[in-house]
Steps between C-alpha positions, in 0.01 A plus 500: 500500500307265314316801331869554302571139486147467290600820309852322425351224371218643285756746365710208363207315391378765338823607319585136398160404339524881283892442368427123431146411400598334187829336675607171418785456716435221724586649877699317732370246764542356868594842656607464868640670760773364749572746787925525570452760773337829573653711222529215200248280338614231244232492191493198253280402235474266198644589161172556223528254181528768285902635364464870647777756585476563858269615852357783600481511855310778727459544883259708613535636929121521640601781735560732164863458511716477179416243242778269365530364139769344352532181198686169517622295246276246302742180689410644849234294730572732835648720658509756846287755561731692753490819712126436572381699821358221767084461609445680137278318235609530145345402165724324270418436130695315206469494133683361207570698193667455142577761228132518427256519808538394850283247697207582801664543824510220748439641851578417839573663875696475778551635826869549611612392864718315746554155346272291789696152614430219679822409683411527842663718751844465622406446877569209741160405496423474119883391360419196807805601688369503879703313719347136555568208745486170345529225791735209470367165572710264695488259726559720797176695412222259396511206731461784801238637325309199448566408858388782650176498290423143599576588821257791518243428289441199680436591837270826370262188270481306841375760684256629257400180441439408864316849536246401223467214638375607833218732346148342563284452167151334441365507123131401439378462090120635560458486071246197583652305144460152722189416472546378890605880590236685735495793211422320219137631466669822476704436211327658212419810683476824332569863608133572486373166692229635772501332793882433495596161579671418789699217614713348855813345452617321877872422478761445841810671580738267581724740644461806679630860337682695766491867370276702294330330218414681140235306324510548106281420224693312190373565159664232209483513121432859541693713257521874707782542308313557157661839318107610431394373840786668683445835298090479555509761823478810526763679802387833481137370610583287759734784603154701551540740216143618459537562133624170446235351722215592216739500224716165527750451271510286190726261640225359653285370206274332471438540916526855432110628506205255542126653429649800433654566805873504577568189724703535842726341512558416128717269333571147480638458799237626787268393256657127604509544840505189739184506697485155711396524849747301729416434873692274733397346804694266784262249547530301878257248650270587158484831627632782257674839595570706209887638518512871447602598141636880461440638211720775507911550466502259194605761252801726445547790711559676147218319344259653783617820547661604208396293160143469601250786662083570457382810256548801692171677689295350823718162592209408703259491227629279231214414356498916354815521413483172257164642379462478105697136505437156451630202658737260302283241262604205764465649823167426718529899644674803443816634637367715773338200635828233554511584893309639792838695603532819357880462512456217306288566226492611142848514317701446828337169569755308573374129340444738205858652545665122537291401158622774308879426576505267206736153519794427294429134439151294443570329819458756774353553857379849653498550898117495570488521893726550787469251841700711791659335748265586834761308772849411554390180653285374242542443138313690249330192386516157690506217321178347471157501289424747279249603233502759238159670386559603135185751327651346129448814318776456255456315194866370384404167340436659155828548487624182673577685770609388883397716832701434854486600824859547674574495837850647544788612783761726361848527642823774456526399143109511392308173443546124417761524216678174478705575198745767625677297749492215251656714280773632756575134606561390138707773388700481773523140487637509128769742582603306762544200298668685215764606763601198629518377155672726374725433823569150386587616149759791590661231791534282295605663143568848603872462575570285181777732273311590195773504261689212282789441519683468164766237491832548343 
């Protein structure tokens, strides 16, 4: 097809610059092409300055069907091009001629077919005909609406709020900013700082917490929510993919190799993991008795199980199957080294696991420990003295960073949260309002007649 649609043209060509190499009748200009439908083309053009006698006017099929040539008048600017066969290209020239010579040949081509419109489709959907329900709003409607709101909005905030309020929580700052604060001296750590510093915060429970207690750690100023920092991992390692293992991905620049040795875990984020060392004891007649921390449950089932799993080979020798890594730049040891428990080690170490869940906001806690409930007929912890040994392994002051230590009870609806049943209690309040004003406006306007009369 285009072979004959390049002979066509060359033909014309051809012919044209051998009958009129000495022509000096301008040709015409502006051809176009407007398609009417799939048999007729309109073709117009602009007259040539010069007086000449008429057009010659030649169509040329590219599937070797007949060719078409006919002349207009000199005062014609367009005309149809009709019985054309559809999907067929055709090469078009025009030339201008006088009693003398005629002009080059102006060329152009066109494709026939079904004229192609934009009108969408006469349907229910697209013409916006579907049957719609468009409420009336009267009296009758909205004050019962706002009343029953009010009046169950209300209730809901008041229990929430009562809820949260029953949770048990104790917050302790350990930065050490005061100058007063027992880990001061260990403000201007570093990751690197051999021996680590350690420090003992004493505080007292005022109140007792009844049920199980989840102590958290509480990073501030902390951006985890970074788009570089959040993209610096690499899921296909820390899914144990062995490939990936010595060949991290790029994402994880520049904690990607270190000494020419792919780092495990790499990225940003395990590269920043939080590494204090918190330890609490009840303390009772100045004797201390440490209260048992587990270390285990804190993360997702998913996160365990699923998200997170040790290169494949000998589980019980980690220390072979992370052969040919390094450790992050600002960890003290490698991976294979985070735990004594096998089932806790590597990838699916579980303070690892809770690190590498990465926090929405730069104020954020992550659970650290669990304290189980060991009898019905004793709280979890009593109220009394307390202290807190911290190993302060985590520098955050660069950054004016804060670290806490939360002491937490959860309930049916998660942890202290305030602001929900706030928020329930002052919607509800507001509708309420609006309905009995609302009430007072329709009592006492609502039956007025709305139209004047006209006197005679």
């Amino acid at each position: 097809m285009r072979t004959a649609l390049c002979s066509a043209v060359a033909a014309l060509c051809a012919a044209a610059l051998l009958s009129s190499i000495e022509a000096e009748v301008n040709p015409p200009s502006d051809l176009n092409f407007t398609i009417i439908d799939e048999h007729n083309v309109q073709m117009s053009w602009k007259r040539p300055p010069d007086e000449i006698m008429g057009y010659r006017i030649t169509v040329v099929p590219t599937n070797d069907g007949p060719t078409k040539e006919f002349t207009l008048s000199p005062s014609t600017t367009q005309t149809v091009l009709s019985d054309l066969i559809p999907d067929i290209e055709y090469v078009v020239s025009i030339a201008s001629y006088d009693e003398v010579e005629e002009s080059l040949p102006v060329f152009g081509q066109l494709t026939s077919g079904a004229v192609k419109t934009r009108k969408p489709d006469n349907t229910a959907f697209k013409q916006q005909r579907l049957p719609a329900w468009q409420p009336i709003l009267t009296a009758g409607t909205v004050l019962p609406a706002f009343f029953i709101i009010g009046l169950i909005f209300i209730p809901i905030g008041i229990g929430i709020f009562v809820t949260s309020n029953n949770i048990r929580e104790y917050e302790i700052d350990y930065t050490g900013i005061e100058p007063s604060s027992p880990c001061n001296k260990c403000l201007n750590v570093s990751w690197d700082s051999t021996p680590p510093c350690t420090c003992t915060i004493n505080f007292t429970l005022e109140h007792s917490f009844e049920s199980n207690v989840f102590m958290y750690y509480g990073l501030s100023n902390f951006y985890q929510n970074h788009r570089r920092y959040v993209k610096s991992r690499d899921d296909s390692q820390l899914n144990g993919d062995n490939s990936s293992l010595l060949n991290p991905s790029k994402e994880c620049e520049p904690y990607r190799t270190n000494e020419d040795k792919p780092i495990a875990p790499c990225g940003a984020i395990a590269n920043s993991m939080f590494n204090d060392t918190l330890e609490l004891y009840h303390v009772e007649n100045d004797t201390r008795t440490a209260i048992t921390l587990i270390k285990k449950g804190i993360a997702w089932w998913t996160d365990k199980n699923v998200k997170f799993r040790n290169p494949t080979g000998d589980g019980n020798n980690l220390t072979a199957l992370f052969q040919g890594t390094t450790k992050p730049v600002n960890w003290p040891k490698p991976v294979y080294m985070l735990d004594s428990e096998p089932d806790n080690n590597g990838f699916i170490n579980e303070d690892f696991i809770v690190w590498m869940r990465t926090a929405a906001l730069p104020t954020f806690r992550k659970l650290y420990r669990l304290i189980e409930r060991k009898s019905n007929l004793q709280p979890t912890l009593q109220a009394g003295k307390y202290s807190l040994d911290i190993t302060y392994n985590y520098p955050v002051h660069s950054f004016d960073g804060r670290k806490r230590m939360i002491l937490s009870t959860i309930s049916w609806m998660g942890g202290k949260n305030p602001f929900l049943g706030i928020a329930y209690i002052t919607v509800g309040s507001i509708c309420f309002f609006l309905g009995v004003v609302l009430l007072i406006i329709h009592h006492k306007y609502g039956n007025r007649n709305t139209s004047a009369d006209i006197p005679n």
